[in-house]
KOLTILO-287177 format. One record per residue (C-alpha): x, y, z; residue number from 0; residue in three letters. Coordinates in nm, 3 decimals. Layout:
% KOLTILO-287177
{u = X&v = Y&w = Z&pos = NUM&code = ALA} .
...
END
This chain:
% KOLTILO-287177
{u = 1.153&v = 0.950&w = 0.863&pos = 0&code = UNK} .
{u = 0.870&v = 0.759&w = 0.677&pos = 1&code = UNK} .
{u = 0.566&v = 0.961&w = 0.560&pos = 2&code = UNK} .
{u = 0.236&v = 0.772&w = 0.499&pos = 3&code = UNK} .
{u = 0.186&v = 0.677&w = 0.093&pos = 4&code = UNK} .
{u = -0.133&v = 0.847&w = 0.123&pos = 5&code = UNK} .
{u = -0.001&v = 1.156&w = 0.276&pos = 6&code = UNK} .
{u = 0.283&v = 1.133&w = -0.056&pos = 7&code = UNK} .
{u = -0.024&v = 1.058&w = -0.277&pos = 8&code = UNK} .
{u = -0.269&v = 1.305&w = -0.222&pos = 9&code = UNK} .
{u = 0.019&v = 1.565&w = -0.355&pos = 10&code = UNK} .
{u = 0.013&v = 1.476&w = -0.713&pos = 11&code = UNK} .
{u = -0.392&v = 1.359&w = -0.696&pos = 12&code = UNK} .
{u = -0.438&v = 1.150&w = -1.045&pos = 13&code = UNK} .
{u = -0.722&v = 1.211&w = -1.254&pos = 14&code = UNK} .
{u = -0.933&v = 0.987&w = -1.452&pos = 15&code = UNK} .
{u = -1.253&v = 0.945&w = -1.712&pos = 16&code = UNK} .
{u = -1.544&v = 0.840&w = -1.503&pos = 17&code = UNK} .
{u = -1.555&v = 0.574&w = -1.782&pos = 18&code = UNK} .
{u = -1.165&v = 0.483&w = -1.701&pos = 19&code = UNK} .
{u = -1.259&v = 0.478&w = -1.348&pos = 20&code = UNK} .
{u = -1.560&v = 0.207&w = -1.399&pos = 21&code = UNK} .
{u = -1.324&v = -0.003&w = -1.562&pos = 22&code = UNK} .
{u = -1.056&v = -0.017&w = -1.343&pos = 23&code = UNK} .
{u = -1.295&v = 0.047&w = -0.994&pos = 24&code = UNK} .
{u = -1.183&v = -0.301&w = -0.841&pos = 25&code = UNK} .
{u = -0.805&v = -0.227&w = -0.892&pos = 26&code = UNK} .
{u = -0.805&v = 0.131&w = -0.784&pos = 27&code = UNK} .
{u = -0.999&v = 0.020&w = -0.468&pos = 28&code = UNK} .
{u = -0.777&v = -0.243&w = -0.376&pos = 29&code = UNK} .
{u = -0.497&v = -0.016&w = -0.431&pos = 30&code = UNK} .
{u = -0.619&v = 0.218&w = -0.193&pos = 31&code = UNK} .
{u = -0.666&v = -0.099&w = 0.063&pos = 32&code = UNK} .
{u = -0.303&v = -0.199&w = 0.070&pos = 33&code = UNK} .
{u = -0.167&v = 0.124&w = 0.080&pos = 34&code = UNK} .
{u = -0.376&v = 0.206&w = 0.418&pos = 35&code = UNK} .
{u = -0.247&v = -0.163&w = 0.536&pos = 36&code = UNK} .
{u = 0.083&v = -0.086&w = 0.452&pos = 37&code = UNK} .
{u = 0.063&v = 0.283&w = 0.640&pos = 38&code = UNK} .
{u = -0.083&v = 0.099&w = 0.964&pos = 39&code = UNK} .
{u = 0.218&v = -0.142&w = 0.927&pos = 40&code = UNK} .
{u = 0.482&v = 0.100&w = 0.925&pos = 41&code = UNK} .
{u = 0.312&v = 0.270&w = 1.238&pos = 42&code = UNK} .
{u = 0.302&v = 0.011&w = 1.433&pos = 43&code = UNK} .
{u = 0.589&v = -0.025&w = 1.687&pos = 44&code = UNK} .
{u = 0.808&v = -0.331&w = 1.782&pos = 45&code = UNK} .
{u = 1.124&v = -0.528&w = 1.644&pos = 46&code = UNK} .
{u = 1.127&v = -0.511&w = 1.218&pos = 47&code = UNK} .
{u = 1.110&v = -0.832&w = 1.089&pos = 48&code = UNK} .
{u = 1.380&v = -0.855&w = 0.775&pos = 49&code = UNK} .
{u = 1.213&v = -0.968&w = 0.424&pos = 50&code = UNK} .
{u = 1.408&v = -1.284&w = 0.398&pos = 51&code = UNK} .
{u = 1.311&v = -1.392&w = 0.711&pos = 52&code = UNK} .
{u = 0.962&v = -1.306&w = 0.640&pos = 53&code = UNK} .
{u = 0.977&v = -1.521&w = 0.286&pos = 54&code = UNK} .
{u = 1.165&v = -1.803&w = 0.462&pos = 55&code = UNK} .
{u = 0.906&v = -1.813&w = 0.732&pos = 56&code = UNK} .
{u = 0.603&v = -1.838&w = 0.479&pos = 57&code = UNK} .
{u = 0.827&v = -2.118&w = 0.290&pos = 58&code = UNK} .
{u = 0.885&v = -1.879&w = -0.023&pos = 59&code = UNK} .
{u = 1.266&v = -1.898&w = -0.034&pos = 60&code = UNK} .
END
């Protein structure tokens, strides 16, 4: 069954420079946004929607 990223994450915890991490704050952050988006997404319950219907309905295909 699907495990949360952040629960496959944490296992293997990356480490960084605190100079590293000033640089690349805004990225990791964000990162850490969508994967917590993406974990409430997968939780959720109801009908999956299939990824070419989700491109054709935002006109991307």
């Amino acid at each position: 069954m699907y495990k949360p990223m952040t629960e496959l994450c944490n296992k293997g915890m990356a480490t960084m420079s605190v100079s590293s991490a000033r640089e690349n704050l805004p990225a990791a952050v964000e990162e850490i946004e969508d994967v917590a988006a993406f974990d409430a997404a997968m939780a959720e319950e109801g009908e999956n929607i299939p990824w070419e219907q989700v491109k054709a309905d935002l006109g991307w295909g």
